[in-house]
C-alpha positions as CSV (number, residue, x, y, z in Angstrom):
1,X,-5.4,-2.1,32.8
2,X,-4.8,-4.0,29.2
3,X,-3.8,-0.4,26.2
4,X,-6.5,-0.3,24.1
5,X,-5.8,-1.8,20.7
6,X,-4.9,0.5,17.4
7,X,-8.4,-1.4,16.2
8,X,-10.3,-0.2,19.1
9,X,-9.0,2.9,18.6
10,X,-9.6,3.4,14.8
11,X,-13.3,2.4,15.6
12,X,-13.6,4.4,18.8
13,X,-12.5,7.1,16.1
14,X,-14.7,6.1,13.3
15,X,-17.9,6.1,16.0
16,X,-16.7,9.8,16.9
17,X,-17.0,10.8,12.9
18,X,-19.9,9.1,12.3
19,X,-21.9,10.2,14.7
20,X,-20.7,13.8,14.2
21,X,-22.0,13.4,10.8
22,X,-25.5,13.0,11.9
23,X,-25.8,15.1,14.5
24,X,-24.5,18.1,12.1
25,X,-26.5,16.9,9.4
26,X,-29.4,17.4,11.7
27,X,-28.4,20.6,13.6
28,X,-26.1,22.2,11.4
29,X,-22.6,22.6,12.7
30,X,-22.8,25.3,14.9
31,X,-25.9,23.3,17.3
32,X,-23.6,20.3,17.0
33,X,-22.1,20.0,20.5
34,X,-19.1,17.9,21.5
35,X,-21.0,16.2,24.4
36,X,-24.0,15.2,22.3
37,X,-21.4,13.5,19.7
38,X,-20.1,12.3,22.8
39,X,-22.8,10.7,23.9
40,X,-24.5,9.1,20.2
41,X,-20.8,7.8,19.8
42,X,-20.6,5.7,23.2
43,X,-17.7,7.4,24.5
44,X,-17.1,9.5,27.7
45,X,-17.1,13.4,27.0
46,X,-13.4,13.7,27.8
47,X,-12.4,10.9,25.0
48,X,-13.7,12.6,21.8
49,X,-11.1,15.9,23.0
50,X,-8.2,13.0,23.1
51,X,-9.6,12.2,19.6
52,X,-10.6,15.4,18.2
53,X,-9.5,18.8,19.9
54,X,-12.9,21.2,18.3
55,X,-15.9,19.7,15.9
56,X,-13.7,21.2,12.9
57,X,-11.5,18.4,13.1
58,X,-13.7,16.1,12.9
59,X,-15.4,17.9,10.1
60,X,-12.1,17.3,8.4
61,X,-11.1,14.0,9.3
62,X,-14.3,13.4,7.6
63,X,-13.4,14.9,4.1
64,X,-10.0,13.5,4.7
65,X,-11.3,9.7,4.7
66,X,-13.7,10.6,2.0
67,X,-10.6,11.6,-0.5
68,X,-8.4,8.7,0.0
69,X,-11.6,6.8,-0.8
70,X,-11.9,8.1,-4.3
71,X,-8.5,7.6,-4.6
72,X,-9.0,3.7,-3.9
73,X,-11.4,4.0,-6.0
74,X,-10.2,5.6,-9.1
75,X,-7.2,2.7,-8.6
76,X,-9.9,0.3,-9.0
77,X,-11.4,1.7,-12.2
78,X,-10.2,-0.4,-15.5
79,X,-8.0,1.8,-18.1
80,X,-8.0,4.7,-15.9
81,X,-4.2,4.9,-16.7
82,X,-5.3,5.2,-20.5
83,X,-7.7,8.2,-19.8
84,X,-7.5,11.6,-21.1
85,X,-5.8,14.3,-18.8
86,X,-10.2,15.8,-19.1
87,X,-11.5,12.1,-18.5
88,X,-9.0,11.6,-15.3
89,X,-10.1,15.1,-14.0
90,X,-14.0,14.4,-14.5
91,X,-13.6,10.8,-12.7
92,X,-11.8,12.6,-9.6
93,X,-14.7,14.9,-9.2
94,X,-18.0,12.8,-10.3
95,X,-16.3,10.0,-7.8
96,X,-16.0,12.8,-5.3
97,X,-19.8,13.5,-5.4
98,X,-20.4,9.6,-5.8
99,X,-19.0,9.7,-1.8
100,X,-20.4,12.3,-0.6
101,X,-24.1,11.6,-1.7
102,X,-25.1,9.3,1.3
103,X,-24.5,12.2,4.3
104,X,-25.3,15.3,1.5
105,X,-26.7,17.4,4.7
106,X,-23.4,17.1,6.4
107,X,-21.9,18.5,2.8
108,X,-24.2,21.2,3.0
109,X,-23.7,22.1,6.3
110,X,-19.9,22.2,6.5
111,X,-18.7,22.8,3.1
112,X,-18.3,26.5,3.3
113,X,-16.4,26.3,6.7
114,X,-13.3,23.9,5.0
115,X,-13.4,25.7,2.0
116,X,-13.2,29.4,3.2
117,X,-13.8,29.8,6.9
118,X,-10.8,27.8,8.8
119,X,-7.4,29.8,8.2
120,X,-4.9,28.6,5.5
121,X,-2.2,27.1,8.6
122,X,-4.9,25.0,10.1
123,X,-3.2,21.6,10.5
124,X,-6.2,19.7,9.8
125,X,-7.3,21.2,6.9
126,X,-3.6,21.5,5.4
127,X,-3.9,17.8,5.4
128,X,-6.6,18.1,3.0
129,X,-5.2,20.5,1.4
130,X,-1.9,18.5,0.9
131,X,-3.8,15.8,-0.8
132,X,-6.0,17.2,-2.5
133,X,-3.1,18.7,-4.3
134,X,-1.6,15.1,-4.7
135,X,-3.8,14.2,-6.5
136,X,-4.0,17.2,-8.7
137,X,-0.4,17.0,-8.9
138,X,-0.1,13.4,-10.6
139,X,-2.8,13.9,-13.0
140,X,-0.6,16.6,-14.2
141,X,2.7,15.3,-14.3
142,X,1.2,11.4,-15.9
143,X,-0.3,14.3,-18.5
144,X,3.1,16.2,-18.9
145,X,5.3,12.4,-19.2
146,X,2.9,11.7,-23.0
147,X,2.6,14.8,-23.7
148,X,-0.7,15.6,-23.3
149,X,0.0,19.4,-21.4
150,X,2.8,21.2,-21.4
151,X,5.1,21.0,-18.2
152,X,3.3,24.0,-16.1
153,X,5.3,26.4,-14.8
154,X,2.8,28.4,-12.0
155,X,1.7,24.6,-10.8
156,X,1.2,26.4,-7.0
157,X,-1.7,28.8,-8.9
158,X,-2.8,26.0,-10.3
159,X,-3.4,23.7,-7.3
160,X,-5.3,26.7,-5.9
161,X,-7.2,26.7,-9.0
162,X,-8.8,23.7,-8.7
163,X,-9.4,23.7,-5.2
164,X,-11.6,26.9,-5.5
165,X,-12.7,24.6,-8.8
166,X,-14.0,21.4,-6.8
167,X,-15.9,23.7,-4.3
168,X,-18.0,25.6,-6.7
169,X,-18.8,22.2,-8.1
170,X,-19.6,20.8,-4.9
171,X,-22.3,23.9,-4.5
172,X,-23.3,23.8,-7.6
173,X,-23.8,19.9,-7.1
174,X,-25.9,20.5,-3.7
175,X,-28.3,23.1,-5.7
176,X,-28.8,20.6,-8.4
177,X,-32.0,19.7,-8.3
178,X,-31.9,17.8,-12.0
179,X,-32.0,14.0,-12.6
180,X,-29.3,12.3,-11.2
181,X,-27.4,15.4,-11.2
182,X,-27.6,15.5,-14.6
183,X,-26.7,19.4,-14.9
184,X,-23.7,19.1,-12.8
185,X,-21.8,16.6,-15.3
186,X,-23.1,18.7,-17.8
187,X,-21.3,21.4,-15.8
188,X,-18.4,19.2,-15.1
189,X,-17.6,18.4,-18.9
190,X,-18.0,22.0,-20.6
191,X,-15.7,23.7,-17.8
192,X,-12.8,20.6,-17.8
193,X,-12.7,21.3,-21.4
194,X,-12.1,25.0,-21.1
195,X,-9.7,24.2,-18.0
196,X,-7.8,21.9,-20.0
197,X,-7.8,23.8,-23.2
198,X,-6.1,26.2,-20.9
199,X,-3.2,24.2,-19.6
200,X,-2.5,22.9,-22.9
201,X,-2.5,26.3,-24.5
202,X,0.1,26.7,-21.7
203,X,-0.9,30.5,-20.8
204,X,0.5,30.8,-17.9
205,X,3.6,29.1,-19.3
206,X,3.5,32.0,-22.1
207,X,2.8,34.7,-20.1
208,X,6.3,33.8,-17.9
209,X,8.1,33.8,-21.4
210,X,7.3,37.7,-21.7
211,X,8.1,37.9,-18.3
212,X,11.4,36.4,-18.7
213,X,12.2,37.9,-22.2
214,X,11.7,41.1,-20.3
215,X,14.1,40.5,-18.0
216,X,16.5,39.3,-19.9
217,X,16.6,42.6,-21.9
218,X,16.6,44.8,-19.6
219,X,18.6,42.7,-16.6
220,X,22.3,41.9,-16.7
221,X,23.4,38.7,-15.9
222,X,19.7,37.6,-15.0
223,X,19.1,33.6,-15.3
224,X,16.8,31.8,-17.1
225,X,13.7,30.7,-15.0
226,X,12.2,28.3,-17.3
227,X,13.1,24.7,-16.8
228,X,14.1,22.8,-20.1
229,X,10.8,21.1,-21.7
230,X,11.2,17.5,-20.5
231,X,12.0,14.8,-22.6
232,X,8.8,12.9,-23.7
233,X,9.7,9.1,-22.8
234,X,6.6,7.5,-22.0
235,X,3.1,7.6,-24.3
236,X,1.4,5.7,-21.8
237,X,0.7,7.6,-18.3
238,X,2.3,5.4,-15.2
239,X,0.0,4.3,-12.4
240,X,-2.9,6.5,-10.9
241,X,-1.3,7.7,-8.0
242,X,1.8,5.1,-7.6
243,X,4.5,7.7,-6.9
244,X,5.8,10.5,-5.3
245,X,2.3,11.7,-4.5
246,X,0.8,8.5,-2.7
């Protein structure tokens, strides 16, 4: 018997994801059953277990795919590199929504359950998670290099932040009922601008200063927390996503 192929298998796999898309889009993901994924995929019951052990992970593999595509995709868009720490942020997001337009239903029907419902160790969501934060994390530091933000101290918080951040925009998105989602980059623009406004201010930064100071006072022998403010070499940020985050 000839081994099935790493092609075969990654479109065995994509079959499996697609037609879970459909079938939850239709029947919500609770009426979605493995064997009727099965079944619109072509493959035997058994194989979409060797592929996917519960409909969650496919759920995930799904948003998965769909964020290293808007990170292809934000590669692809001309002086992205030049952009404003706001501008970068907004492109994420609005390229986000671009994705998920086509299979909106399956959006609506799953969102809640990777966002809140599966717990915090789950592997497949952690993978999301993980990049989600990646990305996050080197629009921060290409900020941080010209001196855009200050270096952010709570960066953990933050992450957190704007994952609660991209899912309220996601509902809000699905609710929007406005021309081409007109409201929701309306949306997008005023609340970047506050959230950045934030990081430059550097509050949290501040509010670990007290902290510190505190400390200091009152604590013998207790060392400094607070890394030294890096040295600003570059003015233009490096490549989208070419480092330690890829």
């Amino acid at each position: 018997m000839s081994k099935v192929s790493e092609k075969q298998r990654l479109e065995k796999r994509n079959r499996i994801i697609r037609s879970a898309v459909e079938t939850i889009s239709k029947k919500g993901l609770k009426g979605a059953a493995m064997s009727e994924i099965a079944r619109k995929a072509g493959v035997g019951y058994a194989a979409v277990y060797s592929y996917f052990p519960a409909r969650e992970a496919i759920v995930c593999a799904w948003y998965k795919e769909q964020l290293d595509l808007s990170v292809e995709r934000l590669k692809t868009v001309a002086g992205f590199d030049e952009f404003s720490l706001q501008e970068q942020l907004q492109a994420f997001f609005e390229t986000q929504l671009e994705g998920f337009l086509p299979d909106r239903e399956f959006v609506n029907a799953t969102l809640w359950t990777v966002t809140f419902s599966l717990p915090r160790d789950d592997p497949h969501l952690q993978a999301i998670r993980s990049g989600f934060d990646g990305i996050i994390a080197d629009l921060l530091e290409a900020a941080v290099q010209v001196d855009e933000i200050p270096d952010q101290v709570f960066l953990g918080q933050i992450y957190s932040f704007f994952w609660l951040y991209n899912a309220g925009i996601v509902f809000y998105w699905l609710k929007d009922g406005s021309d081409q989602f007109q409201n929701t980059t309306v949306l997008l623009d005023k609340s970047l601008d506050l959230a950045v406004s934030f990081l430059r201010a550097g509050i949290l930064n501040k509010v670990l200063d007290i902290l510190t100071f505190l400390l200091k006072t009152h604590i013998i022998g207790y060392q400094d927390i607070l890394r030294d403010p890096m040295e600003i070499v570059h003015r233009v940020k490096r490549q989208f996503m070419g480092g330690k985050h890829a």
